[in-house]
Every structure is written in structure tokens, then in C-alpha cells.
C-alpha positions in Angstrom: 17.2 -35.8 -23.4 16.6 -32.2 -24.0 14.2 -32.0 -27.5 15.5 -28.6 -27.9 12.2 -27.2 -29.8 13.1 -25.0 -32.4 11.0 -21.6 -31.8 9.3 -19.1 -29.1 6.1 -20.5 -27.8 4.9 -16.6 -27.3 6.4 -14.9 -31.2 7.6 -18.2 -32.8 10.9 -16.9 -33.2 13.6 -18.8 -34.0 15.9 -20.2 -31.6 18.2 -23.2 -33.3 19.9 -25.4 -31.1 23.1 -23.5 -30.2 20.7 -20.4 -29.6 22.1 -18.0 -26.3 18.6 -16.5 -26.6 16.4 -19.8 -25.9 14.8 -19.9 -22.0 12.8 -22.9 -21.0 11.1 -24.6 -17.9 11.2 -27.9 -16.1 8.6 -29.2 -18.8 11.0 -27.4 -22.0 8.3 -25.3 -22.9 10.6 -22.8 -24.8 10.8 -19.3 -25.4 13.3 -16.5 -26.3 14.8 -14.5 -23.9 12.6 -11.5 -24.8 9.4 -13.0 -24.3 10.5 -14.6 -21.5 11.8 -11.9 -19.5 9.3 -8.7 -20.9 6.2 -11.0 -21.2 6.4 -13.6 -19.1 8.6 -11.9 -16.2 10.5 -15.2 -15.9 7.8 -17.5 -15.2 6.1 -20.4 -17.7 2.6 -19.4 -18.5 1.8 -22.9 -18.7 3.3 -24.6 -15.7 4.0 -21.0 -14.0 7.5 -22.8 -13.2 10.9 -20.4 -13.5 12.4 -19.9 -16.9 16.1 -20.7 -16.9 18.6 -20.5 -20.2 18.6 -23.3 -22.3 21.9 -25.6 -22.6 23.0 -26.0 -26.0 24.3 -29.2 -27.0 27.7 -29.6 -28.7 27.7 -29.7 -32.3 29.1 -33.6 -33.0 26.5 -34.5 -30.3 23.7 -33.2 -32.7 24.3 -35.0 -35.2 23.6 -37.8 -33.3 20.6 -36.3 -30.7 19.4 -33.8 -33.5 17.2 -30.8 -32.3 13.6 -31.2 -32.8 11.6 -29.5 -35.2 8.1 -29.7 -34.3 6.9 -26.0 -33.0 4.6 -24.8 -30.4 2.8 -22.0 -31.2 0.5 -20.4 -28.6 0.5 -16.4 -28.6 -3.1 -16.4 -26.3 -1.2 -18.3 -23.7 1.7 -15.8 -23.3 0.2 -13.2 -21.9 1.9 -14.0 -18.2 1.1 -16.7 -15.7 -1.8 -17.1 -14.6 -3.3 -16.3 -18.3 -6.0 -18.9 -20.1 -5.0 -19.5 -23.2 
């Protein structure tokens, strides 16, 4: 199941769980659409997989599978693929 992290790896901004602006990879590192497509030119800086939107689960599903809230934070990473944090 999805963890649906709460924030932007690259700006920490906030993208709650029915969030159109939320992009993640394969691994749900997460990130918001502008970070994602201006930094990061569609590709995870730490598995350099594609960044694809981010389903959103229905709200009486969240209540039972609630979003997480634990944040990753890690600006020095996001400055493209290939970067060392």
C-alpha cells in the first residue's frame, strides 16, 4: 500500500493525500509537480527512476489506510539525477 508521504522531498511542500500536484517513483520517493518537472526533469534523484503522478486514495479508504506523516526532507539531493546528496 501506497504511504502516501505527506511533503516534497526537494521544498518540503505540502502535498496531502488527495494532492493533483504529488509525483513519485517506483520507490514513493515524493515530490510536487514543480520540483519534479523544473528540477528534477522527470527523473528521481535517488533511484534516477521516472516520476509519474501520484494516485490519490478515496476518502472513506483513508480513514482506514490513513496517509503517512513522517517527511523526507533532502534539498542537497535534488539538484537532478545523478546529484550526491
Amino acid at each position: 500500500m501506497l504511504e502516501l508521504r505527506p511533503g516534497c522531498e526537494c521544498c518540503d511542500r505540502d502535498l496531502p493525500p488527495h494532492s493533483e500536484e504529488a509525483r513519485i517513483c517506483s520507490y514513493e520517493c515524493t515530490f510536487c509537480v514543480t520540483c519534479a518537472e523544473t528540477v528534477l526533469n522527470g527523473r528521481c534523484p535517488n533511484c534516477g527512476g521516472e516520476l509519474v503522478p501520484r494516485p490519490r486514495r478515496p476518502a472513506d479508504r483513508l480513514l482506514k489506510h490513513p496517509a503517512s506523516t513522517t517527511r523526507v526532507f533532502k534539498p542537497a539531493g535534488c539538484a537532478g539525477p545523478g546529484a550526491t546528496p
